[in-house]
N, C-alpha and C positions, 0 to 999 in steps of 0.2 A: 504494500500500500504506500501512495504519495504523502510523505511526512507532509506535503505543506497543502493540499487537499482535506488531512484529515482534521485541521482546524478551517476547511471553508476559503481557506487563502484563492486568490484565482490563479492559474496557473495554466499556461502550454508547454511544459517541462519548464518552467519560469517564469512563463510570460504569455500566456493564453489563458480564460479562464476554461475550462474541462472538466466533462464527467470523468469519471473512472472506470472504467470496463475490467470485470474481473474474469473475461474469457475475451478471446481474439475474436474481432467480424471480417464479415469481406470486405472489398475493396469497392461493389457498387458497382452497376452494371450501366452502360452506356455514359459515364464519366470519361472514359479517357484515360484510366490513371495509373497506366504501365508505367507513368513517369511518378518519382513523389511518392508512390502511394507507401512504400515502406516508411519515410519519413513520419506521414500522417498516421499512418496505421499506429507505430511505436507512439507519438503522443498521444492517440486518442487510448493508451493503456492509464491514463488521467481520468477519463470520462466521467463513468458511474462515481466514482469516489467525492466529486466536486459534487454531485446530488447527495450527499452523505448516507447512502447507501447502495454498499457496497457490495458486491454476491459472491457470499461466502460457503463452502460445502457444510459450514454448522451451523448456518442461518437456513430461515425459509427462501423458498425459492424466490430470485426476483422478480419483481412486477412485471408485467409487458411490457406494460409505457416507459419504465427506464431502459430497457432492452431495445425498446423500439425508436425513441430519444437518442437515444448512444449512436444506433446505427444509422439513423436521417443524420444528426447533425456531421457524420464521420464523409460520410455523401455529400453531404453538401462543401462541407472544406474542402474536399477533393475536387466537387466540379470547380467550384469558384476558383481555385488555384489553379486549373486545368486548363480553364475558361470556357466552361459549358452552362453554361444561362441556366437555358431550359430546368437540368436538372437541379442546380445549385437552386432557382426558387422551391421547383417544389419541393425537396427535400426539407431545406429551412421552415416551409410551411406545415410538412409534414411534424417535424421535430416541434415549434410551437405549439401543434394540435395535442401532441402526446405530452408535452412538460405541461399546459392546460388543464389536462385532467387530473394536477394536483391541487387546483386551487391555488399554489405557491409562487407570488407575485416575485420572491425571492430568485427562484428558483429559472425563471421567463427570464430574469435579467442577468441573469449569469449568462444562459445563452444570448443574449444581446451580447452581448460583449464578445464571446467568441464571434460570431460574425462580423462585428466592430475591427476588432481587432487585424483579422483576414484581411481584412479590406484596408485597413494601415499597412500591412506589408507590402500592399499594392499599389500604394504611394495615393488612394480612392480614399483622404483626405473627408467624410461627411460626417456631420451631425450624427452622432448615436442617438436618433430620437428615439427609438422603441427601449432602449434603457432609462433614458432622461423620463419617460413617462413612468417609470417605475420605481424611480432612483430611492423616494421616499420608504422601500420596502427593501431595498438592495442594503447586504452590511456597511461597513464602514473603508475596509477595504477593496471593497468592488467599487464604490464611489470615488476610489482613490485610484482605481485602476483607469476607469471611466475620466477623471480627469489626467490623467498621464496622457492617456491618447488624446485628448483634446487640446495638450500644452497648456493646458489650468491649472496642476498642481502645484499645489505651495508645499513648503519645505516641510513641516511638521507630518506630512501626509508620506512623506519617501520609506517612513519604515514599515506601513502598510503595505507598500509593495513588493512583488519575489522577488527573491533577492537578486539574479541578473538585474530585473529592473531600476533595482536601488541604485545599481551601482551604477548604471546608464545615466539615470535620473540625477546623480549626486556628478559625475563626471563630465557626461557633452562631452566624450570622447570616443574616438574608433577606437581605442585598446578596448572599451567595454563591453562592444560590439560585437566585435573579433573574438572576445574572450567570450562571448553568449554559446553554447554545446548545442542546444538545437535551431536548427535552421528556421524554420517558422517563425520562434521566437528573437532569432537576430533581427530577421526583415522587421517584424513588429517595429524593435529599437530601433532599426538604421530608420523607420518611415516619421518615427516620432523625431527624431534628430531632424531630418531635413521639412519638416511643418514648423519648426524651432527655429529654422534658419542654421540650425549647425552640423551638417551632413558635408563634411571634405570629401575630396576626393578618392580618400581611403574607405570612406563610408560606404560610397557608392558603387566603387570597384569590389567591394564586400558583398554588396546586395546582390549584385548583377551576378557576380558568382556563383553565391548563394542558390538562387535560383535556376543559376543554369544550370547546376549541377542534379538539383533535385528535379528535373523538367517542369519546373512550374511555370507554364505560359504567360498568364494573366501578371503576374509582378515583372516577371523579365521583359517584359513589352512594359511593363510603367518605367523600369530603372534604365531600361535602354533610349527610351524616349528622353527623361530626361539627360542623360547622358549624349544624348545628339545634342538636343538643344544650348548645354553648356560648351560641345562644341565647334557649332556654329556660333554662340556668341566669342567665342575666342578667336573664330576666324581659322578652324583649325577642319577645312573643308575634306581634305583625306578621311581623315580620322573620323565626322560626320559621314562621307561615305561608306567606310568601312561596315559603322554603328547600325548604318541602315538596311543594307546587306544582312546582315546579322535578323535582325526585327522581322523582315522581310518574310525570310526563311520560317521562321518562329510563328506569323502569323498566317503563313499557309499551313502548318504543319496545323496548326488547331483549326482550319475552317471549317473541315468535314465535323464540329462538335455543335455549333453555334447552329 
């Protein structure tokens, strides 16, 4: 079990909030997600745990809906990462219909965050509104997490957060970035660094790695773009060709998904 789950903490092995799954799922069918999918798989072993229940062979069996919760929301992070729409809503809608049938306003906002969150890795910068409508019912450290990504936190709020993030949060530097172990949760960091205005070069050559390594379409077409964009404004028209090339290839390879 995740030491920093079993107090409710949010977490994507640091920096995602996540259920706990205490058996493996599959990887989701019409996603896409021969690329990645090991990465997402290993953190969604976070899932069920973040519901603080957990399925254990000395416990009763688990509920549906958490089972059924675990494996939308795990779908869904994959398509969206993959960059398949289609699946990536319904899944999400899927998983809100099942975390719903707890009544647990708490519970709806933790998953806000995860898909919040995704979407910072992507450099997709929006309003967490379907959290902010719930915030009043969210702990103290989900609030805390919720304003990390929005570049709202104040300083008394950094020890609420996992601890990768603390040290992101307390730094504004690529060493902490760098030094983040799972990949989901780097991009998270590097996406809040550059909404901050403090994303180097190192940051961004991090991301774009990051993601190419794990095939996650959807962020490496955000860090590649901006990475043209910076440079073209340098005047560094090679190197923009190059960037684009790259992109290019990347966003054929996902079209048959969309």
């Amino acid at each position: 079990m995740t030491p920093l789950l079993s107090s409710l903490r949010l977490s994507l092995r640091s920096a995602l909030p996540l259920y706990r799954a205490g058996t493996g799922t599959g990887t989701g069918t019409g996603t896409g997600t021969g690329v990645g999918t090991a990465t997402v798989a290993a953190t969604f072993a976070a899932v069920l745990a973040m519901l603080t229940l957990t399925a254990c062979s000395s416990k009763p069996p688990t509920p549906d809906w958490q089972m059924n919760a675990q494996s939308s929301t795990q779908k869904a992070t994959e398509a969206y990462l993959s960059g398949n729409t289609r699946v990536e809503q319904l899944e999400w809608d899927n998983a809100r219909a099942e975390v719903s049938r707890t009544g647990r306003a708490d519970l709806l906002a933790r998953l806000e965050l995860i898909r919040c969150a995704t979407q910072m890795a992507s450099l997709v910068a929006q309003p967490c509104d379907r959290f902010e409508a719930l915030r009043l019912d969210a702990a103290a450290s989900e609030q805390a997490y919720a304003d990390y990504l929005a570049n709202q936190l104040q300083p008394q709020q950094i020890p609420l957060l996992p601890e990768a993030q603390r040290k992101v949060a307390a730094s504004r530097d690529a060493a902490a970035v760098r030094a983040i172990e799972d990949p989901l949760s780097r991009l998270v960091a590097a996406g809040v660094l550059f909404e901050a205005g403090r994303a180097s070069p190192q940051v961004i050559e991090s991301a774009i790695e990051t993601a190419s390594s794990q095939g996650w379409r959807r962020p490496l077409i955000g860090w590649l773009s901006l990475q043209i964009s910076r440079a073209d404004a340098a005047g560094d028209s090679e190197a923009a060709d190059v960037l684009r090339r790259r992109m290019a290839l990347v966003e054929k390879s996902g079209a048959r998904q969309r």
